[in-house]
DOSEFI-351509 format. One line per field, with one value per residue (C-alpha): x, y, z; residue number from 1; residue in three letters. Coordinates in steps of 0.001 Angstrom, whole numbers, plus 524288, in hexadecimal, padded with zeros to 5 digits. Layout:
BEGIN
c1 <- (X,...)
c2 <- (Y,...)
c3 <- (Z,...)
n <- (NUM,...)
res <- (ALA,...)
//
This chain:
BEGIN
c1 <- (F7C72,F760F,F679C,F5DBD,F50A0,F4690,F43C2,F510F,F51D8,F4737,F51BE,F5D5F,F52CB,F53AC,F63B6,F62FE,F5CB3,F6413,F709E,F69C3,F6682,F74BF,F78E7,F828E,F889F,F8345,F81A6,F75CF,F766A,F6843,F68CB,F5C4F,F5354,F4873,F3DF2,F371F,F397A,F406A,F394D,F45DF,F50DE,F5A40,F5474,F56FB,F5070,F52F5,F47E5,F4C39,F50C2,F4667,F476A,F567A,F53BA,F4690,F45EB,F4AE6,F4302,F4107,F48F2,F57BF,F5D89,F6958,F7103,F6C96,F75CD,F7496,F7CD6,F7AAA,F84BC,F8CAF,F9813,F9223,F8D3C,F9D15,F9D23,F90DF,F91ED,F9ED6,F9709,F8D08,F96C4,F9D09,F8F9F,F8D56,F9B45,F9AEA,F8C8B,F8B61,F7F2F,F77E8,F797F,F706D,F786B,F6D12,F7044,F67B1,F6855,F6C0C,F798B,F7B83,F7A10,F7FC2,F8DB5,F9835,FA5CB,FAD54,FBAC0,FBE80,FC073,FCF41,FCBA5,FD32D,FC89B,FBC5B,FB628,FB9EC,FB15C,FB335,FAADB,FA677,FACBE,FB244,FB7AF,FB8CA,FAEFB,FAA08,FA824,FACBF,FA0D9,FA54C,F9EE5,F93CE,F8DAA,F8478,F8DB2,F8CC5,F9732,F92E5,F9752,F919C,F8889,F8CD1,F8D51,F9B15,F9D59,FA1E2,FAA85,FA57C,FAB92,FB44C,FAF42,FAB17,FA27B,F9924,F8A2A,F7B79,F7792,F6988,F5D92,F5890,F5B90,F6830,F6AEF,F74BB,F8229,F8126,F788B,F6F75,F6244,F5912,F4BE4,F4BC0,F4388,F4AEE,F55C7,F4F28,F4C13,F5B42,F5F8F,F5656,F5A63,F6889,F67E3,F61BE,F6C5A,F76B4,F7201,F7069,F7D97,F8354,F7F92,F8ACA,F9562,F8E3C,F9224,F8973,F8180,F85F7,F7FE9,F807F,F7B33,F761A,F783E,F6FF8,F6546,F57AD,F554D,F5E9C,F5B29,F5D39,F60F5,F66C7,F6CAE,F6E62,F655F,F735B,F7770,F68A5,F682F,F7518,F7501,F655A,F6A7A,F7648,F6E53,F63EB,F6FE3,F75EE,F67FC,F670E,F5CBE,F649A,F639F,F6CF2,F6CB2,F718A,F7187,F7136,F7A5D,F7696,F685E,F6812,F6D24,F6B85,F77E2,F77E4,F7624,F6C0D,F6042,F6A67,F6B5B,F5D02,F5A89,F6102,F57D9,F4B2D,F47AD,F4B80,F48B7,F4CA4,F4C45,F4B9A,F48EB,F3FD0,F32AC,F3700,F4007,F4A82,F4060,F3977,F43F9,F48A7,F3A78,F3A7F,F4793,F496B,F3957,F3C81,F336D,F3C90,F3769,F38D4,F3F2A,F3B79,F3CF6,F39AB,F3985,F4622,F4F9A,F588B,F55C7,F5C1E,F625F,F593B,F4DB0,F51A2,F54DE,F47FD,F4046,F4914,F4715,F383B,F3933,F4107,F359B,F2A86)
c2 <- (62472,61AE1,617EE,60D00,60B0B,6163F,623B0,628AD,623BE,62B8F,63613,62DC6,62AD6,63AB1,639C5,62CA2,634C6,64195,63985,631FE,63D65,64225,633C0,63676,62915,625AD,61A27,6182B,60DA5,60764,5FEB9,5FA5E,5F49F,5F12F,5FBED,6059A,6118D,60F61,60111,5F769,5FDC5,5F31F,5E978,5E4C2,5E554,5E771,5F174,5FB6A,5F4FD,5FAD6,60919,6090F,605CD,60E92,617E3,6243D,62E18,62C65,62283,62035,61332,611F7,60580,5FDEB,5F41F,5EBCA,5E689,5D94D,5D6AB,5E0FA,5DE50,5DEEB,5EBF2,5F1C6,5EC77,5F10A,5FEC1,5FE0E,5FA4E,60334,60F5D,60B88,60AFE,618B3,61EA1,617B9,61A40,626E1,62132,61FAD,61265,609FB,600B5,5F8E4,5F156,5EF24,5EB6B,5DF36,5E17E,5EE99,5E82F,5DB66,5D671,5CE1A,5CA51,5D459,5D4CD,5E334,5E540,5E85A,5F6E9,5F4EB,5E846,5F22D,5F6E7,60420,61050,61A4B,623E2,63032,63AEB,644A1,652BA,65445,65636,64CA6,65089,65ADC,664D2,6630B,65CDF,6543F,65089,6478E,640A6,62FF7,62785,61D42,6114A,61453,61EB2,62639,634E8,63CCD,64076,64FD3,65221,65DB8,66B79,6678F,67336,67111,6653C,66C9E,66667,667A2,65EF2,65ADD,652D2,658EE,64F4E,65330,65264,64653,64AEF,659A4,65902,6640D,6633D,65CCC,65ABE,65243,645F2,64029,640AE,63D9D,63065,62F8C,630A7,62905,61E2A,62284,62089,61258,60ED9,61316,60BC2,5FFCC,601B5,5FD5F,5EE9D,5EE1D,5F16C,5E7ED,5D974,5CE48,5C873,5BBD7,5AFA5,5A74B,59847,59071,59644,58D34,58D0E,59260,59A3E,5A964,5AF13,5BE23,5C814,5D63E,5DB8E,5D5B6,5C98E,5C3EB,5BB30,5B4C1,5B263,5AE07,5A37D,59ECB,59DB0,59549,58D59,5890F,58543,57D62,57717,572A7,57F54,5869B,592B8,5A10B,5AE0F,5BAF2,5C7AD,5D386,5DF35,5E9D5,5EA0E,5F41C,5F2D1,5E58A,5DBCE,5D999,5CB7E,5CB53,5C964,5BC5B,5B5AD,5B7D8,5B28F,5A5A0,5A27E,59E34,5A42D,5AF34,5B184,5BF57,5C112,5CEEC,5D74B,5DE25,5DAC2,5D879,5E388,5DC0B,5D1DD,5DD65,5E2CF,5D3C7,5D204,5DDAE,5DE35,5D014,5CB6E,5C129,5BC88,5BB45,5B6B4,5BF22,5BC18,5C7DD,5CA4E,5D7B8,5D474,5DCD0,5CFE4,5C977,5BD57,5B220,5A87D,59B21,5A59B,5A83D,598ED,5959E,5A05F,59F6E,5906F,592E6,59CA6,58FBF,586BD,59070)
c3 <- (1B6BF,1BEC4,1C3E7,1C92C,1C64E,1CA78,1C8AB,1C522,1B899,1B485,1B647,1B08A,1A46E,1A07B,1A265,199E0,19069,18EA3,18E37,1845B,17B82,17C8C,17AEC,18610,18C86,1993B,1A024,1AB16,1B400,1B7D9,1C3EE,1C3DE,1CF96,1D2AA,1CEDA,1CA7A,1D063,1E00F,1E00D,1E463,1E3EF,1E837,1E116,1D1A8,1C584,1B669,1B61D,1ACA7,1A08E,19932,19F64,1999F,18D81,18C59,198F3,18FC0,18594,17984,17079,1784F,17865,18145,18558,19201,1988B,1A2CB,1AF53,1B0F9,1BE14,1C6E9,1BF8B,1B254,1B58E,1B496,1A8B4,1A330,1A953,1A067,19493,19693,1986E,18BB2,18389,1898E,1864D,177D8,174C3,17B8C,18201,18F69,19339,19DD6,1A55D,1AE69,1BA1B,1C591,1D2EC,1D334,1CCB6,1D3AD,1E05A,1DA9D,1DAF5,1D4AF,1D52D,1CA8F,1C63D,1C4D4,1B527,1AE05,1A921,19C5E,199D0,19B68,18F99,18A6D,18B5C,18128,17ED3,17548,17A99,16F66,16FE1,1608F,154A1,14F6C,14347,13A07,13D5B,14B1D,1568C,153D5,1610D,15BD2,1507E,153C2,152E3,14670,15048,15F64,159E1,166C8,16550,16A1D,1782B,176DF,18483,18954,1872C,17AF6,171A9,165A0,16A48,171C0,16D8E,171CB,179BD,18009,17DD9,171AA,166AC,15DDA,14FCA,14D69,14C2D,14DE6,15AA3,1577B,15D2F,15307,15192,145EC,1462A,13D65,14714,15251,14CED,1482F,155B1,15B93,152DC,15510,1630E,16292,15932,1620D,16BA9,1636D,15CB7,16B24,16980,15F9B,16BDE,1758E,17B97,17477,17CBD,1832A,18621,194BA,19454,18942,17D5C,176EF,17FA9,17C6F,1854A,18857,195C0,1934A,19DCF,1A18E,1AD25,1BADE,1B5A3,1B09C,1BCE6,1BE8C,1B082,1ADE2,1BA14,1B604,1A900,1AD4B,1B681,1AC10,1A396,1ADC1,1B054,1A0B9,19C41,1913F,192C2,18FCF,193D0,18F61,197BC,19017,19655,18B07,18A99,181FB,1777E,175CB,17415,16431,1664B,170B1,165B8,15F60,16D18,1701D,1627F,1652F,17180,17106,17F50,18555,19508,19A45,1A85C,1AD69,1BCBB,1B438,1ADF3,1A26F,19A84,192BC,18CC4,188D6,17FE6,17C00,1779B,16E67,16982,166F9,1653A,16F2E,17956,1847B,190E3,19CD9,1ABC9,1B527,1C1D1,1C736,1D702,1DAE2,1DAF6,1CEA5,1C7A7,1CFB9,1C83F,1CBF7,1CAF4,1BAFE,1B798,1BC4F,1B59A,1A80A,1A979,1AA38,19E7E,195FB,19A6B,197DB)
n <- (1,2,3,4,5,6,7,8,9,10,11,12,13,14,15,16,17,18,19,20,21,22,23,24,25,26,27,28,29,30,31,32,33,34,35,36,37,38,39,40,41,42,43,44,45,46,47,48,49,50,51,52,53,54,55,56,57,58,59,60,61,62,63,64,65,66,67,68,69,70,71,72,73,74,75,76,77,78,79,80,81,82,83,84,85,86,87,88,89,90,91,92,93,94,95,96,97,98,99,100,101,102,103,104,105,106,107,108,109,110,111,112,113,114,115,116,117,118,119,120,121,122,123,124,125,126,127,128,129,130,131,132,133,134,135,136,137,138,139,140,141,142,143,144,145,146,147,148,149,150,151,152,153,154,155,156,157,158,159,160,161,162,163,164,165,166,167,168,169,170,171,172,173,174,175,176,177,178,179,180,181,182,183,184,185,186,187,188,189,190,191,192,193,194,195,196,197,198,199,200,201,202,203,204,205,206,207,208,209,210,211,212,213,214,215,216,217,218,219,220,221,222,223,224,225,226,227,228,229,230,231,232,233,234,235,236,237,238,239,240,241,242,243,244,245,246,247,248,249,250,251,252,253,254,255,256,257,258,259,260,261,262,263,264,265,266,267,268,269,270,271,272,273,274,275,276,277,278,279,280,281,282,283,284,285,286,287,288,289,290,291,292,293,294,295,296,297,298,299,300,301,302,303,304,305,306)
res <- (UNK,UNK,UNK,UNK,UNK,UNK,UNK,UNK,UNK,UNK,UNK,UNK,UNK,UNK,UNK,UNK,UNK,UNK,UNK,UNK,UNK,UNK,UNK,UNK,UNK,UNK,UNK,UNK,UNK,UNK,UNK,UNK,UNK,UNK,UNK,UNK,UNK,UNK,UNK,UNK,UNK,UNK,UNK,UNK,UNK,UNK,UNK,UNK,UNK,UNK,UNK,UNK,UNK,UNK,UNK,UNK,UNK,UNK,UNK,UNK,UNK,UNK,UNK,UNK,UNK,UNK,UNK,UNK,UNK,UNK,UNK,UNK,UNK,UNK,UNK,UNK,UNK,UNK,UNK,UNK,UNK,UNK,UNK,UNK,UNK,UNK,UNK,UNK,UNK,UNK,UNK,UNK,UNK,UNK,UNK,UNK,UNK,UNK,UNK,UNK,UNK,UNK,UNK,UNK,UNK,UNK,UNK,UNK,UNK,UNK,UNK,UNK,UNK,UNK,UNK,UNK,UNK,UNK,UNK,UNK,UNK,UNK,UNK,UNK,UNK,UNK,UNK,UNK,UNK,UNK,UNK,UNK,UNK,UNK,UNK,UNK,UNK,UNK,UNK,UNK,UNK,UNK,UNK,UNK,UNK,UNK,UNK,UNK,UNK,UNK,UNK,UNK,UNK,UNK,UNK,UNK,UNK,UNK,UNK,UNK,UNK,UNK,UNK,UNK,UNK,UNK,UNK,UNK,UNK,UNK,UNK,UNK,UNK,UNK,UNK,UNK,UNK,UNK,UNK,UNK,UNK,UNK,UNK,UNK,UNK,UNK,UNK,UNK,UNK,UNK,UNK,UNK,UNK,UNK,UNK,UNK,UNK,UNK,UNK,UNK,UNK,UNK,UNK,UNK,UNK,UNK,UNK,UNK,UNK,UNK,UNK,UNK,UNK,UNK,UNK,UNK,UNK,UNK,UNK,UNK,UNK,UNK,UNK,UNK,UNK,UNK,UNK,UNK,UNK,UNK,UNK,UNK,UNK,UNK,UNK,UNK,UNK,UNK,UNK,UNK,UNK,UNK,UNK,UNK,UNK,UNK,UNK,UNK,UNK,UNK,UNK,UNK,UNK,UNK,UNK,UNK,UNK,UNK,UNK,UNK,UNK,UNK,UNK,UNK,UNK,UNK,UNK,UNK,UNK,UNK,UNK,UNK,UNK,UNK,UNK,UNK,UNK,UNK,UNK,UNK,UNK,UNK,UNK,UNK,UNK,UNK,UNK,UNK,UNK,UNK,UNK,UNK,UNK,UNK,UNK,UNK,UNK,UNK,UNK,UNK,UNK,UNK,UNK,UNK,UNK,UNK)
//
């Protein structure tokens, strides 16, 4: 499934959520722009970070990843197919305008060196009181995938909440807040099958410039320019947003300032602030064009000298 910023993701918000309730794999691709609503359609911006990660009823984590150049986004569309298959999820893969209309030199990939996609698809019990729709596997957490028409697997669905395992209808509190937990831990449990986090720059500089997304060339050149100039400085850019790389909260521990420039007002500080207690500092640009690459070396420069 794929959408841009505006109104029809007010539909794509009530498909999110059914397939969420099922915990059915999916995988939605945002290109954002410029917005809200029909504002600037051929124009970028990373408006809707927090709308994947919150835009949804009720308590539903789901992974959100993020294309940071036109050829990164083959990869990550990859990546983001596998999560769904493994997970038995609805994924968010966000790009935006600049890298869809963006491009890059790209050598076309040996199919034997691409990752492998398996998935949950079963046409046997599961157990020895038959089919148990709602049974989790003790590593993913992900729930089977009965194929269609194989009898004896036949099972209610809908968005009335199920009893774990057996998938009857329940109204239990008690198990409403189990699989409310169950679902955040799912999602958590991902970080464990996720690329570290890597470093560009001086390691041992003092200052990390964070980003996400299509932010990656600016950053990465401002970043090298400083460097060459004599200002240490690093960056990281962060492809799964949500969640997290498990050693995102160690690098950011080892700087003593962190700048995060975003085309939005400011969403990823936001969640660095309160998952991390950091006070990051904030780049943002919200005027319909990317970062240049002079523009961010001046403004992280001014950030260092603050």
């Amino acid at each position: 499934m794929t959408g841009t910023s505006g109104p029809g993701l007010a539909l794509k918000s009530e498909t999110i959520s059914l397939a969420l309730s099922a915990e059915l794999p999916m995988v939605i691709v945002n290109v954002q722009r410029g917005g809200p609503s029909t504002g600037l359609p051929t124009k970028p911006e990373q408006s809707d970070l927090l709308f994947a990660l919150y835009g949804r009823h009720g308590e539903s984590p789901l992974p959100v990843l993020a294309s940071r150049s036109p050829s990164h986004a083959f990869y990550t569309a990859i990546e983001a197919s596998r999560i769904a298959l493994k997970y038995m999820t609805p994924v968010i893969l966000l790009s935006d305008n600049y890298v869809a209309t963006g491009s890059e030199p790209w050598k076309l990939p040996d199919i034997s060196d691409l990752p492998s996609l398996t998935n949950n698809l079963t046409t046997t019990n599961n157990s020895k009181d038959g089919f148990l729709p709602f049974h989790r596997d003790m590593t993913t957490f992900a729930r089977p995938w009965a194929v269609p028409g194989v009898p004896g697997l036949e099972h209610r669905i809908g968005g009335l909440e199920k009893e774990e395992g057996t998938g009857n209808v329940s109204y239990d509190s008690a198990n409403h807040q189990y699989m409310t937990d169950m679902r955040a831990w799912k999602i958590a449990n991902i970080a464990n099958d996720i690329e570290p986090l890597e470093l560009n720059g001086d390691e041992k500089a003092d200052t990390l410039v964070l980003g996400w997304g299509s932010t990656y060339g600016g950053i990465t050149q401002a970043v090298n320019r400083l460097n060459e100039k004599g200002v240490k400085v690093a960056s990281a850019h962060l492809t799964f947003i949500n969640p997290f790389p498990d050693n995102l909260g160690e690098i950011l521990s080892n700087f003593e300032r962190i700048i995060i420039p975003e085309l939005n007002t400011g969403q990823l500080i936001k969640l660095i602030r309160e998952r991390f207690l950091i006070d990051a500092k904030g780049i943002n640009k919200v005027a319909g064009e990317p970062f240049t690459a002079q523009e961010l070396a001046e403004k992280i420069e001014e950030k260092i000298n603050e």
